[in-house]
N, CA, C and O of each residue as an XYZ file, in Angstrom:
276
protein
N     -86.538    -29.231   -112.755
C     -86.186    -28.947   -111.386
C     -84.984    -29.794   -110.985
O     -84.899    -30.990   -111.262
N     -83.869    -28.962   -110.177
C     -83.142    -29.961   -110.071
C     -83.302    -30.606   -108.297
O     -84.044    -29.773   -107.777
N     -83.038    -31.389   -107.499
C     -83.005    -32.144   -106.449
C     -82.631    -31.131   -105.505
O     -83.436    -30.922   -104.597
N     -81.465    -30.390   -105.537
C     -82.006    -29.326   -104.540
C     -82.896    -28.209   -104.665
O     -83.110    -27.565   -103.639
N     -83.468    -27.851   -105.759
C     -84.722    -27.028   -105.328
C     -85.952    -27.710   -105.289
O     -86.829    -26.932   -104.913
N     -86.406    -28.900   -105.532
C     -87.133    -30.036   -105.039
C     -87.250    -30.026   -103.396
O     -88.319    -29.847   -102.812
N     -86.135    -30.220   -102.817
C     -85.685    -30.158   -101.084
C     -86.229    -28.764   -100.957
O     -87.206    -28.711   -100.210
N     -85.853    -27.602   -101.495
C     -86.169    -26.436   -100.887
C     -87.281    -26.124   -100.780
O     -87.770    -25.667    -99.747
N     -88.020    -26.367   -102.093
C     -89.870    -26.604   -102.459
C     -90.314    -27.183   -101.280
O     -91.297    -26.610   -100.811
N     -89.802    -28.376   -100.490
C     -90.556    -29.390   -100.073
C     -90.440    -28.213    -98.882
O     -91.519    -27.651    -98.691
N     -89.484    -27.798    -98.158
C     -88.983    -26.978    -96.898
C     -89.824    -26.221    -96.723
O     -90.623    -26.186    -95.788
N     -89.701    -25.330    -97.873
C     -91.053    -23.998    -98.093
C     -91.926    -24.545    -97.961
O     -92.546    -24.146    -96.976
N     -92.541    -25.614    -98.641
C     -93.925    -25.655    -98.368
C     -94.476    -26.170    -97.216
O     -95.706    -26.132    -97.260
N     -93.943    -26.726    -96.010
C     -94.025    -27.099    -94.770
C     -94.505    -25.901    -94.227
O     -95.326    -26.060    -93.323
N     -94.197    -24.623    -94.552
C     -95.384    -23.456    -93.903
C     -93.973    -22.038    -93.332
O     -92.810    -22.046    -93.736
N     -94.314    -21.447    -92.776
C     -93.669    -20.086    -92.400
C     -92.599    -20.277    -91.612
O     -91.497    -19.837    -91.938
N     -92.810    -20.992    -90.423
C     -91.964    -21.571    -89.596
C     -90.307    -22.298    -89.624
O     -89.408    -22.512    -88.810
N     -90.530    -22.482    -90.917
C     -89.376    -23.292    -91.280
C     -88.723    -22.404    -92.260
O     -89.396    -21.999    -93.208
N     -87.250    -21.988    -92.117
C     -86.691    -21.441    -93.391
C     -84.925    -22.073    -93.828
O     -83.827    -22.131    -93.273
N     -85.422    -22.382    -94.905
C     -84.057    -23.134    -95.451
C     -82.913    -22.176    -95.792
O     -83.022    -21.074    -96.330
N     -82.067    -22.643    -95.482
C     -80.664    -22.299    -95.291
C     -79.597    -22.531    -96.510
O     -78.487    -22.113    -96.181
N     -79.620    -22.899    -97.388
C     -78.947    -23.568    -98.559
C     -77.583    -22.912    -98.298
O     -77.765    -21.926    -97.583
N     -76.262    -23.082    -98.607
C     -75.192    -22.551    -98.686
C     -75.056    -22.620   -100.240
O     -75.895    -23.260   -100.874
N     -73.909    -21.910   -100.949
C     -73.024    -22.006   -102.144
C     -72.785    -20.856   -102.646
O     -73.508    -19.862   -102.710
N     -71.285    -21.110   -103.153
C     -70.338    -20.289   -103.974
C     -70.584    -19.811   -105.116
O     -69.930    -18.851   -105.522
N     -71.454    -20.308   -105.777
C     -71.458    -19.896   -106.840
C     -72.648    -19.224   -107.460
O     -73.607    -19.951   -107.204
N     -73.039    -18.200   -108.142
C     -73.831    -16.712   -108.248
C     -75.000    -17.952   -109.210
O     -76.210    -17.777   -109.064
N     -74.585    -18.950   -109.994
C     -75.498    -19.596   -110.758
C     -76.741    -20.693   -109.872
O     -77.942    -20.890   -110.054
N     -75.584    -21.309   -108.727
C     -76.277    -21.979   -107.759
C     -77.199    -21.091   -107.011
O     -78.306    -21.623   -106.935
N     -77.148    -19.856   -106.392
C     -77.867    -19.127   -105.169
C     -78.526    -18.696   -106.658
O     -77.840    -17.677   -106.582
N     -79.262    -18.529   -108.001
C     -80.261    -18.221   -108.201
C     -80.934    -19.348   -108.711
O     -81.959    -19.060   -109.330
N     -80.669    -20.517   -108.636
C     -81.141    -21.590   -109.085
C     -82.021    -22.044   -107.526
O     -83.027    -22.750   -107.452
N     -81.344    -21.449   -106.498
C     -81.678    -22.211   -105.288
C     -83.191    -21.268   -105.182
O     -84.299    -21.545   -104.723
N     -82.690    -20.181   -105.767
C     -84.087    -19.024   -105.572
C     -85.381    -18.944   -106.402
O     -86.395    -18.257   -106.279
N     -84.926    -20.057   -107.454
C     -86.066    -20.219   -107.877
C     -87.164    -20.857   -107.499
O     -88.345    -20.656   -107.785
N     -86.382    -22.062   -106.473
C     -87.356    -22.739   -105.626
C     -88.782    -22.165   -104.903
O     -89.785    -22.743   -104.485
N     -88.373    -20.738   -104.964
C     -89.951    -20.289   -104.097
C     -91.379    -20.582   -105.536
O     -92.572    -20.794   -105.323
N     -90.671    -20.484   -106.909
C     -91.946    -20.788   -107.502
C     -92.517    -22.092   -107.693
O     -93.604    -22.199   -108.262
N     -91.786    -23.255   -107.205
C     -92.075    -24.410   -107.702
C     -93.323    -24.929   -106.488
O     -92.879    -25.297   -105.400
N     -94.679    -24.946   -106.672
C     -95.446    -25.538   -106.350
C     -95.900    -26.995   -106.067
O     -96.626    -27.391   -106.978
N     -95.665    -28.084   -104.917
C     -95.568    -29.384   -104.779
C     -96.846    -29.948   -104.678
O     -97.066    -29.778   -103.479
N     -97.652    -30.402   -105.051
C     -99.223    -31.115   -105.106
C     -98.919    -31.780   -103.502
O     -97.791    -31.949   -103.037
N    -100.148    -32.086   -102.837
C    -100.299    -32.379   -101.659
C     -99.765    -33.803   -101.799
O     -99.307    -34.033   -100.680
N     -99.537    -35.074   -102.688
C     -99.156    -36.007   -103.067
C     -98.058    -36.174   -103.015
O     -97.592    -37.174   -102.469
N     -97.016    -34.862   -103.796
C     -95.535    -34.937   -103.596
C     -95.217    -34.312   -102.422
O     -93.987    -34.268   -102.392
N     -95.719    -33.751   -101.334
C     -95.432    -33.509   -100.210
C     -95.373    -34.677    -99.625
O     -94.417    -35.150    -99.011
N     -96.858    -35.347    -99.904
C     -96.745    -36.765    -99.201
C     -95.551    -37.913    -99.176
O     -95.033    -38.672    -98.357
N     -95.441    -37.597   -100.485
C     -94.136    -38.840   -101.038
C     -92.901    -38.190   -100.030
O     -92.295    -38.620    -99.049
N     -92.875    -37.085   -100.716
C     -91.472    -36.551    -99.839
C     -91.338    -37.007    -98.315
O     -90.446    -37.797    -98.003
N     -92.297    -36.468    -97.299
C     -92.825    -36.851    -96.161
C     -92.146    -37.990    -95.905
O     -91.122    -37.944    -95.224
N     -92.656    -39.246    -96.449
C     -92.264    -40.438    -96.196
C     -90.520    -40.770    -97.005
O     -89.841    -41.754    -96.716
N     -90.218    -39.996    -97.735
C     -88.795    -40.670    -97.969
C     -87.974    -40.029    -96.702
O     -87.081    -40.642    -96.118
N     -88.412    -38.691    -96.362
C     -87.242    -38.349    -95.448
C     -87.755    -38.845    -94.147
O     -87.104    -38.406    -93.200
N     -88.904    -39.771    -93.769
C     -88.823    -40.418    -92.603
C     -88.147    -41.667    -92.782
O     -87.589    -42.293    -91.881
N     -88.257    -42.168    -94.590
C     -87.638    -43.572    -94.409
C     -86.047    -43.336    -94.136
O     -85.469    -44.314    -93.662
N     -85.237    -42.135    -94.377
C     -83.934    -41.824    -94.531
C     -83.469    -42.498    -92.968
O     -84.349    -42.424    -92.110
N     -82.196    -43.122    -92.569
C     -82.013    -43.696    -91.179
C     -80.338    -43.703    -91.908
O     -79.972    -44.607    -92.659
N     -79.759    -42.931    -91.652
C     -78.487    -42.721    -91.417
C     -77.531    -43.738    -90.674
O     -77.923    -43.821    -89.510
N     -76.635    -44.394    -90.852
C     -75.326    -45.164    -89.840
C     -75.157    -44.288    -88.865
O     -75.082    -44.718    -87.714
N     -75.057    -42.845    -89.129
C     -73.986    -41.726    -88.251
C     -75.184    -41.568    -87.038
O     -75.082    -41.643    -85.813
N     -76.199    -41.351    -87.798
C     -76.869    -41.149    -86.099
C     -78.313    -42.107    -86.331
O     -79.370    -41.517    -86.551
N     -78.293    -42.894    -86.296
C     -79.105    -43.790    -86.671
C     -80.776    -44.144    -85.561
O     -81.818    -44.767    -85.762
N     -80.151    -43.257    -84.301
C     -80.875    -43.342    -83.171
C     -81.991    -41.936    -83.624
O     -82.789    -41.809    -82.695
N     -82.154    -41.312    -84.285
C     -82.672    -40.057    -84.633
C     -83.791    -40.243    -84.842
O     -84.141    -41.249    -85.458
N     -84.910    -39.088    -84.269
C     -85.987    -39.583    -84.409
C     -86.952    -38.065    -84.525
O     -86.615    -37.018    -83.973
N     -88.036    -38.214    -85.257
C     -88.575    -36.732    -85.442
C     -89.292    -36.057    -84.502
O     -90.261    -36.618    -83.990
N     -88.836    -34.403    -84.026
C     -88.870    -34.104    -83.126
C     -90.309    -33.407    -83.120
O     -90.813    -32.762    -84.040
N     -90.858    -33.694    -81.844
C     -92.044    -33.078    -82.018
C     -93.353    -33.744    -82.780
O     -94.387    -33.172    -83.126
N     -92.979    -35.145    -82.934
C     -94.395    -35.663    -83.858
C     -94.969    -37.101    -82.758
O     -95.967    -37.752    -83.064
């Protein structure tokens, strides 16, 4: 798997509500990105994920905070 269909896995599996957007040029990338609907994340790597993109705190907007929780 590569790191962006990891991200997309994680997106999808957050439930119906949410649909990822990926951009790219190239015909090899948009089916690599599409494979992401088969990759299945254990409730563990959701978890992990969960917590890296809350630990993520950006310079640019550093005041950011998750909406709705």
């Amino acid at each position: 798997m590569t790191p962006a269909q990891i991200a997309l896995a994680w997106v999808l599996a957050k439930g119906g509500h949410l649909v990822p957007i990926p951009g790219t040029t190239r015909i090899e990338r948009l089916e690599e990105n599409a494979a992401a609907v088969s990759i299945e994340l254990s409730a563990a790597e959701i978890s992990a994920l969960d917590a890296l993109a809350r630990a993520v705190q950006g310079t640019r907007f550093p005041e950011m905070t998750w909406v709705n929780r």
